[in-house]
C-alpha positions in Angstrom: 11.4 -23.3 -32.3 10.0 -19.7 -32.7 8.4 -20.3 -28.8 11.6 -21.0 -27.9 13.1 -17.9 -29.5 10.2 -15.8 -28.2 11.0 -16.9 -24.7 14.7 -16.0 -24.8 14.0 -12.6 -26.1 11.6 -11.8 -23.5 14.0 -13.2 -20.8 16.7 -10.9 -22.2 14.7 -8.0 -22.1 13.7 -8.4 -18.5 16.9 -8.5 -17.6 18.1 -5.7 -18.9 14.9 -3.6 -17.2 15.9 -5.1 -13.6 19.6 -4.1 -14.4 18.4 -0.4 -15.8 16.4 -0.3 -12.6 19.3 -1.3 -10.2 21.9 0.9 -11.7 19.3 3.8 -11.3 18.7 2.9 -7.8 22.2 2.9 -7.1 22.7 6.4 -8.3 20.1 7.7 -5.9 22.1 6.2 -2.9 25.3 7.6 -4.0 23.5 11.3 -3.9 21.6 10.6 -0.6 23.5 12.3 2.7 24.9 9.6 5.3 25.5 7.1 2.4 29.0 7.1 2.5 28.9 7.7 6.2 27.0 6.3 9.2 27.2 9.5 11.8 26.2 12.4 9.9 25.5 15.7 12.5 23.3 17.5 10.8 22.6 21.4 11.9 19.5 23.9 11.9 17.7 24.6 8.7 18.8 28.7 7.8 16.6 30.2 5.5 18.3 32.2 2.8 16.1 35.6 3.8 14.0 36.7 6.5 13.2 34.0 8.8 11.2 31.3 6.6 11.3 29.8 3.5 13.5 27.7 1.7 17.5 27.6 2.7 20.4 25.4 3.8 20.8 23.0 6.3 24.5 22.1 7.1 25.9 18.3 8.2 29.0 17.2 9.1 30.8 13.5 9.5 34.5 13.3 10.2 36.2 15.4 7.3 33.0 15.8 5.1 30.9 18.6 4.8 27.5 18.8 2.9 24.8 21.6 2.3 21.0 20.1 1.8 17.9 22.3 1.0 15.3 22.3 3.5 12.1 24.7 4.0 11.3 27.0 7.1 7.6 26.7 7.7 6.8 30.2 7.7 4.1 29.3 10.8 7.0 27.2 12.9 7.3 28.0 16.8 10.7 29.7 17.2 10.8 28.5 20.5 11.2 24.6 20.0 12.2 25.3 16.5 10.8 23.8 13.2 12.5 20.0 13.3 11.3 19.2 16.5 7.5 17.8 15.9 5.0 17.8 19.0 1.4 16.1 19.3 -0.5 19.0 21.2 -3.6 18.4 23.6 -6.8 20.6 22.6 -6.6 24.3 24.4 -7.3 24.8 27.8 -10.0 26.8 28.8 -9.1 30.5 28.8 -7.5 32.3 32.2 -9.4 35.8 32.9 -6.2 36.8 34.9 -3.7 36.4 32.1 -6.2 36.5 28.8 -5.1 34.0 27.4 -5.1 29.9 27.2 -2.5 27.3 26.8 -2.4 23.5 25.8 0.8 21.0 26.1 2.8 18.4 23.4 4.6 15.7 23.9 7.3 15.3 21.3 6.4 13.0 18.3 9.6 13.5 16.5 13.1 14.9 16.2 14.3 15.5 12.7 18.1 15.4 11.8 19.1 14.6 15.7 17.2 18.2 16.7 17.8 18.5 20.8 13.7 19.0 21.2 12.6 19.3 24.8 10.4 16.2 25.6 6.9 18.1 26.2 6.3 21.7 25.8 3.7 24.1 26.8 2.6 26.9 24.7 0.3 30.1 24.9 -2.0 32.1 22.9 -4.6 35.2 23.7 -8.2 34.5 23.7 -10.6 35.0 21.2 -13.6 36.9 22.2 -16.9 35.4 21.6 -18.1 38.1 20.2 -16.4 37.3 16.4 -18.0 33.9 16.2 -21.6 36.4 16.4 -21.0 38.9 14.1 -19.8 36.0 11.5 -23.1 34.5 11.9 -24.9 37.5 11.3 -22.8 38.8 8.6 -25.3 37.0 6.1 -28.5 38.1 7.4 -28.4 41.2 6.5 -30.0 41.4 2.9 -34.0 40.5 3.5 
C-alpha cells in the first residue's frame, strides 16, 4: 500500500514539472517576434551611436510594429551590410598596378529577409613582405 502511495506521488509530481515546463515555454513564444504573425518585414539594425554597437532593429506586419535589439559588428562591410553573411575564397595574389588584392563570397545567408547581392567581390592593400621580417627578428636581438 505505501508502493502504491509512493507511486502516485511521484506521478503527481512529474506532472506538475512537465506542466511548469510548458507554461514557461509558452511564455517565451508569446515574447518572440513573428509569433502572432507569419510575415514580419523586419529593417536594418541602427546602432544607437556612431556606426556599431548595440541598437534597434525595426519590423513591421500589417498594423504591428516592434523594436528588437541587435548588435553592429564594429568590423562589418558597409557595403553588403552586417545581415547579409558571405563564404569568401582565400585572397588573390596581389596586383602591382593597383597595390592591392581581392578575393570573392558567395552569399551563405540573409538575416531578417536582408536584399544581399548573391556574390560579392571585395578589396584590400597589400602587405609588404617586409613586416613578416622584422617580426621575426624582433626577438633576436638580446644575445
Amino acid at each position: 500500500m505505501q508502493h502504491r502511495g509512493f507511486l502516485l506521488l511521484a506521478l503527481f509530481a512529474l506532472l506538475a514539472l512537465t506542466s511548469a515546463v510548458a507554461k514557461k515555454k509558452d511564455k517565451v513564444k508569446k515574447g518572440v517576434p513573428g509569433s502572432e504573425c507569419a510575415e514580419w518585414t523586419w529593417g536594418p539594425c541602427t546602432p544607437s551611436s556612431k556606426d556599431c554597437g548595440v541598437g534597434f532593429r525595426e519590423g513591421t506586419c500589417g498594423a504591428q510594429t516592434q523594436r528588437i535589439r541587435c548588435r553592429v559588428p564594429c568590423n562589418w562591410k558597409k557595403e553588403f551590410g552586417a545581415d547579409c553573411k558571405y563564404k569568401f575564397e582565400s585572397w588573390g595574389a596581389c596586383d602591382g598596378g593597383t597595390g592591392t588584392k581581392a578575393r570573392q563570397g558567395t552569399l551563405k545567408k540573409a538575416r531578417y529577409n536582408a536584399q544581399c547581392q548573391e556574390t560579392i567581390r571585395v578589396t584590400k592593400p597589400c602587405t609588404p613582405k617586409t613586416k613578416a621580417k622584422a617580426k621575426a627578428k624582433k626577438g633576436k636581438g638580446k644575445d
